[in-house]
C-alpha positions, 0 to 999 in steps of 0.5 A: 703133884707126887704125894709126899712120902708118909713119915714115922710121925704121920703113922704115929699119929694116925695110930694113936687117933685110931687108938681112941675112935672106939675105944672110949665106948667098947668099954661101957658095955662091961661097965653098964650094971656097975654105973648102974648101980653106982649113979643110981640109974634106971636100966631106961637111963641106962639104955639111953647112955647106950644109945647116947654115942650112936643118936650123937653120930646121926646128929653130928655126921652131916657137919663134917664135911662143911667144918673139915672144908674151912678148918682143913682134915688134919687140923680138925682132927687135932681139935677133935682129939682134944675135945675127945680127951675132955669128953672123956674126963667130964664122962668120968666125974661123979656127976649123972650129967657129966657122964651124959654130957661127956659121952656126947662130947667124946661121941661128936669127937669121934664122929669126926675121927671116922670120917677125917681119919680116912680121908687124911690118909687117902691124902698124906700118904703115898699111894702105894702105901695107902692100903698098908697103913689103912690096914695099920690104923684098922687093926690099931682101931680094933684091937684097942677097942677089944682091950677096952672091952676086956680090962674095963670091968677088972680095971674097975675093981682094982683101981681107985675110983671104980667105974669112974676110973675105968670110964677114964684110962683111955685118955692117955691116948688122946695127947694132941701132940700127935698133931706134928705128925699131920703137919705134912698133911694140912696142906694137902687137905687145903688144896682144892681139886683140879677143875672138871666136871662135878659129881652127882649126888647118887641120891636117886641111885638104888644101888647106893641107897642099898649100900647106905642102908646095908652098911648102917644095919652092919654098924647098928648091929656092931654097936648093939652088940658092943652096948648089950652084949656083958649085959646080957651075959651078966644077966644069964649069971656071967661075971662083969670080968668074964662078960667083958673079956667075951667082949674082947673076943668077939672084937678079936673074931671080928678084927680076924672076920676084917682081915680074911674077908679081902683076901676071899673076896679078891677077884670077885666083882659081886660082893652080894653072896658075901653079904648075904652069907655075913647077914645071915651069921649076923642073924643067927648070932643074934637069935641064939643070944636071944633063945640059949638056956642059961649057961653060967660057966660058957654063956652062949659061946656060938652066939660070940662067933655067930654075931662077929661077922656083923663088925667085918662090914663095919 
């Protein structure tokens, strides 16, 4: 059966979900001594408030694929929007333990957001546009994810509220009535394949374990950076705003890493020089993070370009 044509509505939808799978955590990372020094945390709670969004992930990863097969990709999706807008409302309250307890809930959301997201493209829309939009909802993704990171921190000393306020203005992008845009798609996520044979899981594969472990390494690194990175640059005498904006360009490095990486790939069949080469940049970033000097008025600018690459693989 033909796809059916992929409407405004659907591309709408896909955008403003894409708009908040990393966008209610690229922010924190800015926000990380303020809530500190506002809730009273220890740098180990604060640490854990970190790690928080990535221990949700492993935890809620393997439920996916059993709840999306009952409920159906877009409908879950609507329902993770949902429990996303209030797991970043809870997150903002002046509490300790709605901030833990709402990153949790806005974390399990996204979850879903990552896996569902793709799928419901790969079904709702026509194959001849499936690279197009897939293109459209990474780069919404991305640079989203970067302007978090770089108005978090003077949204924070400009608004009432503070950090709790900061930690909240993304939830104007989670409006579940983005949900009529998946309407076309629901059925399509019901529809079950046409019979033949099943698929082995490639559990005793090396090149998949090779694959898992790569890309788990690539997204550990994404998301170290985005958690300690306005850390330690606030540490090395950089300001919350100026450590948050170097945040937003390394988003921005690596949305454009993103970009060019197909079309230098194109036509090549081994990828593994390519991975090497941005293992290796991802390497030396990180070194010079941990060796530059203090540097209060360009704190490490190499280590920003260096580390960038680690998102490319994301």
């Amino acid at each position: 059966m033909a796809r059916p044509a992929a409407s405004v509505g659907l591309v709408i939808a896909i955008c403003l979900m894409a708009a908040n799978l990393r966008t209610p955590l690229t922010g924190v990372g800015a926000l990380l001594p303020e809530i500190e020094h506002g809730s009273g945390l220890t740098s180990s709670w604060g640490g854990l408030l970190s790690t928080l969004p990535l221990l949700t992930f492993a935890a809620t990863s393997p439920l996916v694929a059993r709840t999306s097969h009952r409920w159906g990709n877009a409908r879950l999706l609507v329902v993770a929007l949902g429990v996303l807008a209030v797991g970043t409302v809870v997150r903002s309250l002046p509490s300790v333990v709605c901030l833990f307890a709402g990153t949790v809930l806005l974390s399990a959301a996204i979850v879903f957001g990552n896996v569902l997201l793709p799928a419901l493209i790969r079904r709702g829309v026509p194959a001849h546009r499936i690279q197009s939009v897939s293109a459209l909802y990474v780069t919404v993704m991305g640079l989203m994810a970067a302007v978090s990171s770089g108005v978090s921190a003077p949204l924070a000393q400009s608004v009432p509220g503070s950090w709790h306020t900061a930690l909240a203005w993304g939830v104007a992008f989670t409006s579940p009535r983005s949900s009529p845009g998946c309407r076309g798609c629901e059925v399509t996520s019901h529809r079950r394949p046409a019979a033949g044979p099943t698929a082995r899981c490639p559990g005793p594969s090396r090149l998949a374990w090779q694959g898992t472990l790569f890309m788990g390494l690539r997204s550990l690194a994404f998301y170290t950076a985005v958690a300690w990175l306005p850390s330690i640059l606030a540490d090395r005498g950089t300001s919350s705003t100026a450590a948050g904006w170097m945040l937003f360009y390394y988003q921005v490095v690596s949305l454009a890493a993103s970009s060019l990486l197909p079309l230098l790939t194109r036509g090549r069949h081994d990828q593994r020089w390519t991975a090497a080469g941005a293992s290796i940049l991802t390497a030396g970033g990180f070194t010079l993070l941990v060796t530059a000097p203090r540097c209060p008025s360009w704190p490490a600018p190499c280590s920003d370009w260096a580390v960038a690459p680690a998102s490319s693989s994301r």
